[in-house]
C-alpha positions, 0 to 999 in steps of 0.5 A: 837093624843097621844104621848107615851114615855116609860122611861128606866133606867139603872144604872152603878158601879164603884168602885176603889182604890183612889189612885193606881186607881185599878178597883175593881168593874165595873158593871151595877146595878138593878133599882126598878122601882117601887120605881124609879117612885115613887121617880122621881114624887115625887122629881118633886112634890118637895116632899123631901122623893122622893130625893135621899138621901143616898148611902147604903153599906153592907156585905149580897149580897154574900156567900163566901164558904170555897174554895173561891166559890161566890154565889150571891143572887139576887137584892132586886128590887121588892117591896115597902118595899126593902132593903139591905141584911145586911146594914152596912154604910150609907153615905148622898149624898150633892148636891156636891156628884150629877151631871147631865150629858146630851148630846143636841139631846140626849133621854138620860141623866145621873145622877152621884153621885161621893162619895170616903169613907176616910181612917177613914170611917167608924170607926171601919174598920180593919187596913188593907186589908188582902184580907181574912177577911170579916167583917162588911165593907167588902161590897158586896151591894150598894144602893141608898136610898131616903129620905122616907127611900125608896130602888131604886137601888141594885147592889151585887158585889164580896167582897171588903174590906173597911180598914184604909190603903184604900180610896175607890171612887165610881161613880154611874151612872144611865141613864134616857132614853125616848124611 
């Protein structure tokens, strides 16, 4: 007899002020399951380019009109050469920044990946959030990268402005599900 499981995956943003705690972005993300497939049996493999590596942040997701109208370009999920838009930073996820979440009896569990951008990161941010500027850190793209340099999720959000006078946390969920 042959068993079947077919894998799923579905992966969650949240990004908000570190310290008013304010929701700035709350939304489900695009998984590139043909990069995830591959990086998933290469990680078991234990070969390193499959590892998540970096979160990726950019400014290309968006187009903001001059009256304020937001136009969102798709997710960049299909392919073996993805990428963000218009990358602008890049952090290095530790094995501190990662968490597996799972529930016994579950066909379920979570990775977490917890990273906050500091007030000095990056360098070269305005001073502050004016809320009309956007620059090369005002984000509106997120990824996560392996080690092999390899896009898995994509995920295009309203505008957020990274400034000196801000800390910004982001939590990354992606869930695993075995149906």
């Amino acid at each position: 007899m042959k068993e079947l499981c077919k894998p799923s995956m579905i992966g969650h943003l949240l990004i908000r002020d570190a310290d008013t705690k304010e929701v700035l972005v709350d939304k489900n993300n695009s998984i590139d399951y043909e990069q995830m497939s591959i990086s998933l049996l290469q990680s078991w493999a234990q070969i390193q380019t499959g590892q998540l590596y970096t979160m990726a942040f950019g400014n290309g997701g968006s187009v903001v009109s001059g009256i304020g109208t937001i136009t969102y370009l798709t997710p960049n999920t299909v392919g073996l050469n993805t990428s963000l838009y218009n990358q602008t930073y890049s952090k290095t996820l530790l094995p501190a920044n990662l968490q597996i979440k799972h529930t016994v009896g579950e066909l379920s569990t979570d990775l977490v990946i917890n990273v906050t951008l500091g007030f000095g990161e990056p360098s070269g941010q305005s001073a502050f959030d004016d809320g009309t500027t956007k620059d090369s850190y005002t984000f509106d793209e997120l990824g996560l990268f392996t080690f092999g340099n390899n896009l898995c999720t994509h995920v295009i959000f309203s505008p957020v402005q990274k400034a000196l006078s801000r800390q910004i946390e982001i939590q990354y969920t992606i869930r695993c599900i075995m149906v």
